[in-house]
Legacy VTK file of the C-alpha trace (Angstrom):
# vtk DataFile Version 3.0
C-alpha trace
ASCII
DATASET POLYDATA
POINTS 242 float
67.280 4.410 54.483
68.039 6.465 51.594
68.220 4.235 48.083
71.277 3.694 46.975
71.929 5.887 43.512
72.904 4.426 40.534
75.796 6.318 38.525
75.676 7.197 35.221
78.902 8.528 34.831
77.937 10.660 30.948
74.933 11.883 32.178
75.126 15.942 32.448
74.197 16.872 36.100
70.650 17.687 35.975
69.920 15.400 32.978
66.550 13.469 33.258
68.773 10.118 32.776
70.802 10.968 35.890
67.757 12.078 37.786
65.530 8.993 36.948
68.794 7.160 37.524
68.697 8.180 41.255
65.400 8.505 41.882
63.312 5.436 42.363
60.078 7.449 42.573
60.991 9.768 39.732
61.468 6.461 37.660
59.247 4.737 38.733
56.661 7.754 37.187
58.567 7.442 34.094
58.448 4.295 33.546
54.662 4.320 33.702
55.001 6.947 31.219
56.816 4.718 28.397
55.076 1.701 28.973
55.077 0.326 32.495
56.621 -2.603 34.497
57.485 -4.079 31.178
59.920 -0.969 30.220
61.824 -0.924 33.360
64.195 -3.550 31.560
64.619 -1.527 28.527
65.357 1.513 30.515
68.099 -0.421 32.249
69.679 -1.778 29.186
69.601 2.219 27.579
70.996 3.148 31.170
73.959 0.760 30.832
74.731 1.574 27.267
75.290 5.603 27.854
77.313 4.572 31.085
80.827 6.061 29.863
83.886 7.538 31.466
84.063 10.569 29.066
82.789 13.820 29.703
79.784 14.642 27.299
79.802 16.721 24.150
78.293 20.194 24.573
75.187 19.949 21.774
76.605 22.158 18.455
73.700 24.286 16.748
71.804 22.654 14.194
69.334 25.411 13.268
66.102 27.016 14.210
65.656 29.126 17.149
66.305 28.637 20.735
63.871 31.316 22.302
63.861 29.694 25.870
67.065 29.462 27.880
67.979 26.577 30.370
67.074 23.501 30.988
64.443 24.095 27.733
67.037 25.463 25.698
69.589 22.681 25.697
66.489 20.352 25.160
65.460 22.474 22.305
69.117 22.160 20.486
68.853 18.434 20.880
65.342 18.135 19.362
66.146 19.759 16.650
69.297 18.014 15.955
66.879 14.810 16.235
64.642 16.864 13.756
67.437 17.364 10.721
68.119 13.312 11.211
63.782 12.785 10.759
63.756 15.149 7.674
66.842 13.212 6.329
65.442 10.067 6.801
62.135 10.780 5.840
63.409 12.875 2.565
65.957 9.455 1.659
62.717 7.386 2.259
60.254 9.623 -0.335
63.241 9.567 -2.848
63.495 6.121 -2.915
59.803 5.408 -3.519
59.610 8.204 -6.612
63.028 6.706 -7.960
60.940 3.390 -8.802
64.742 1.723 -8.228
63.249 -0.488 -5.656
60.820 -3.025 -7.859
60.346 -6.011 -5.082
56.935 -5.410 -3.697
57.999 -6.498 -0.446
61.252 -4.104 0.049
58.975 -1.127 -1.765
56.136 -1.793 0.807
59.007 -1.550 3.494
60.280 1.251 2.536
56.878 2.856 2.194
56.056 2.028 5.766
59.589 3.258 6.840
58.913 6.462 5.343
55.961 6.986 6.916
57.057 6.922 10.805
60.065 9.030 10.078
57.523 11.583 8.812
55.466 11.073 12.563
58.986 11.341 13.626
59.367 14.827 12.052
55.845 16.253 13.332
55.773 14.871 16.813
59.534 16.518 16.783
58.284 19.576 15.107
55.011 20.042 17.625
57.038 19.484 20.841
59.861 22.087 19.429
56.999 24.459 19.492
55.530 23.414 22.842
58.737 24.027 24.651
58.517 27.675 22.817
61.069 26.897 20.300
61.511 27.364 16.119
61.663 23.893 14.513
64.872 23.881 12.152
64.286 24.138 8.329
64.690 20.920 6.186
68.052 20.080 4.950
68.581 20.077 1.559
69.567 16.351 0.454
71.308 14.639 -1.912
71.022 10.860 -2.412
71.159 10.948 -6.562
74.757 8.625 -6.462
72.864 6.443 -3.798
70.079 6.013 -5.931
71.802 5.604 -8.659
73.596 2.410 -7.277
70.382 0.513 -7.610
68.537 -1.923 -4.683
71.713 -2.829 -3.074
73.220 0.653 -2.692
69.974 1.946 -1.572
69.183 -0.661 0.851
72.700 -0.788 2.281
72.492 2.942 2.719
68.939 2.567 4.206
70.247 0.216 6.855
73.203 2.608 7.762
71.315 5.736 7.966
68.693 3.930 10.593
71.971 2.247 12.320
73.277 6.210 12.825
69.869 7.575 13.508
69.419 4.870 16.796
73.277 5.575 18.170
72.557 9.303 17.643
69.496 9.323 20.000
71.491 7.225 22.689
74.390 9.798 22.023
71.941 12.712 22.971
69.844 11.205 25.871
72.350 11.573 28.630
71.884 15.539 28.075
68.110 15.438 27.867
66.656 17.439 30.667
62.734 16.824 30.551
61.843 13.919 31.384
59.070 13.407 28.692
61.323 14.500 26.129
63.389 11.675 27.316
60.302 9.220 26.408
60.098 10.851 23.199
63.626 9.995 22.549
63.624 6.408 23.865
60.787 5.501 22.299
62.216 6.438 18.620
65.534 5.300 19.221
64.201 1.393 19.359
62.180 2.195 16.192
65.328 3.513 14.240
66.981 0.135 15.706
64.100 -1.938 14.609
64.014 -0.602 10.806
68.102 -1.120 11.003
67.809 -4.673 11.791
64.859 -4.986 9.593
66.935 -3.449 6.371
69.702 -5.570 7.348
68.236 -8.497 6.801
66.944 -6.521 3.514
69.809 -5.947 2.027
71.736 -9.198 2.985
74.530 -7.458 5.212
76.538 -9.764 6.976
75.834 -10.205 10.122
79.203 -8.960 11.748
81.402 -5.900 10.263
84.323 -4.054 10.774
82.868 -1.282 9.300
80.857 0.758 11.956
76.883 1.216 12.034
77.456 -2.456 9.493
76.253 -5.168 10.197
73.589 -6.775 12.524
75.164 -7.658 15.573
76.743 -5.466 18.069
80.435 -5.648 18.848
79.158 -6.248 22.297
76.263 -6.205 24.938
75.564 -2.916 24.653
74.370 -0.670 21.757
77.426 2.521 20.862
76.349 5.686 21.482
77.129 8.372 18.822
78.011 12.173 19.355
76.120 15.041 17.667
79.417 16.243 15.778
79.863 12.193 14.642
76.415 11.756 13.302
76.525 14.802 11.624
79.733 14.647 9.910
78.624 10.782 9.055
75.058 12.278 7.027
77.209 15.363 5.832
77.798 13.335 2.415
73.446 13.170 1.617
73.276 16.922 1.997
73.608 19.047 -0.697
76.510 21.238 -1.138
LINES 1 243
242 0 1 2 3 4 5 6 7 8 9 10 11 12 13 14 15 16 17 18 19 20 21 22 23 24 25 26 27 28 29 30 31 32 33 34 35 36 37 38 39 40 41 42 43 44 45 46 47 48 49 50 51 52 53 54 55 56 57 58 59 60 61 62 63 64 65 66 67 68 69 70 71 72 73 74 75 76 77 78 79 80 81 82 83 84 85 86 87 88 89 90 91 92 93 94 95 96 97 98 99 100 101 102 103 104 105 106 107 108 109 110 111 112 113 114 115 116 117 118 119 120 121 122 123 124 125 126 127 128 129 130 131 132 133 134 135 136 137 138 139 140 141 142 143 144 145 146 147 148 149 150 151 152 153 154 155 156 157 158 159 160 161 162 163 164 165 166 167 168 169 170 171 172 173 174 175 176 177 178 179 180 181 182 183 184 185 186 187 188 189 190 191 192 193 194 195 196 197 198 199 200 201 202 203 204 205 206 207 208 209 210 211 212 213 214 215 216 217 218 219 220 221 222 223 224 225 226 227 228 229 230 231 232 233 234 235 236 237 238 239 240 241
């Protein structure tokens, strides 16, 4: 008897998500490939949360090149949307160590270590842009000098936002991810952004609920909000330089 397919209504025919979604065997290789029997109930947690009844985004251009058309090329527009996020992040992260605003050897140390995976973040991106054939996008020009200039408590309220953003903007983009091992790639740094958020939460005191969105440490419900390429980047559009 045929096994009974699981529908994820947001997931762009072809996807990896919908295929892994309806393929036992096909997941059951994946899940190997993130981390065995103990993933399959993260997987079906980040298949729940990008279950939706709207139609999916089509990916806007972020820069670099798209050389290879298809299922690569759609993959290739994500990534390096991903990639603009990294070099953000990873550019906020440097700032903040140079700026010398952050004096508590703990936060410091934090943010040192923070720094440091976005920057794996950006070269793992960058190499698999060019494996699929691609041009990795240039670095953004940022601008975090009012941030900075706030002191501790803007910076680590800002640092805990930008990681909240960066872990709804991967589940935003997964549902349109058509290789399955770029689909790792993206799973796999989407509970790292959510791990520094909660982490800089607790940081910078935030309460623990918030009206305000990608706030606050707990969910307004079981299931993490996915963000959309044109809603992450018009939330970052105020750290780039005009």
């Amino acid at each position: 008897m045929e096994a009974e397919k699981v529908l994820v209504p947001n997931a762009a025919e072809g996807s990896a998500l919908r295929a892994l979604a309806n393929d036992a065997s096909s997941r059951k290789r994946f899940l190997k490939m993130v981390g065995g029997a103990g993933a399959a109930g993260a997987f079906g947690v980040f298949l729940a949360a990008c279950g939706s009844e709207e139609e999916p985004a089509s990916p806007p251009t972020t820069g670099g090149e798209t050389e290879t058309g298809g299922a690569a090329g759609k993959d290739l527009e994500i990534l390096n949307y991903a990639l603009t996020l990294e070099f953000l992040e990873a550019d906020f992260y440097r700032q903040v160590i140079d700026s010398g605003e952050i004096t508590d050897e703990e936060i410091a140390s934090l943010a040192q270590t923070f720094g440091e995976q976005e920057q794996e973040h950006v070269d793992a991106l960058m190499a698999t842009i060019e494996q699929l054939g691609g041009t990795p996008t240039e670095a953004p020009q940022t601008d975090f000098e009012k941030v900075l200039s706030g002191g501790p408590e803007d910076i680590l309220a800002t640092a805990a936002m930008v990681e909240n953003i960066g872990a709804a903007a991967y589940l935003g983009a997964a549902p349109d991810i058509e290789s399955p091992e770029v689909l790792a790639a993206a799973l796999s740094i989407h509970s790292v952004e959510a791990r520094h958020a909660a982490a800089l939460n607790e940081a910078a005191g935030s309460e623990f609920a918030s009206n305000e969105d990608f706030v606050g440490s707990i969910p307004d419900g079981a299931f993490a909000q996915p963000a959309t390429m044109d809603e992450v980047l018009k939330l970052v559009e105020p750290f780039l330089a005009k």
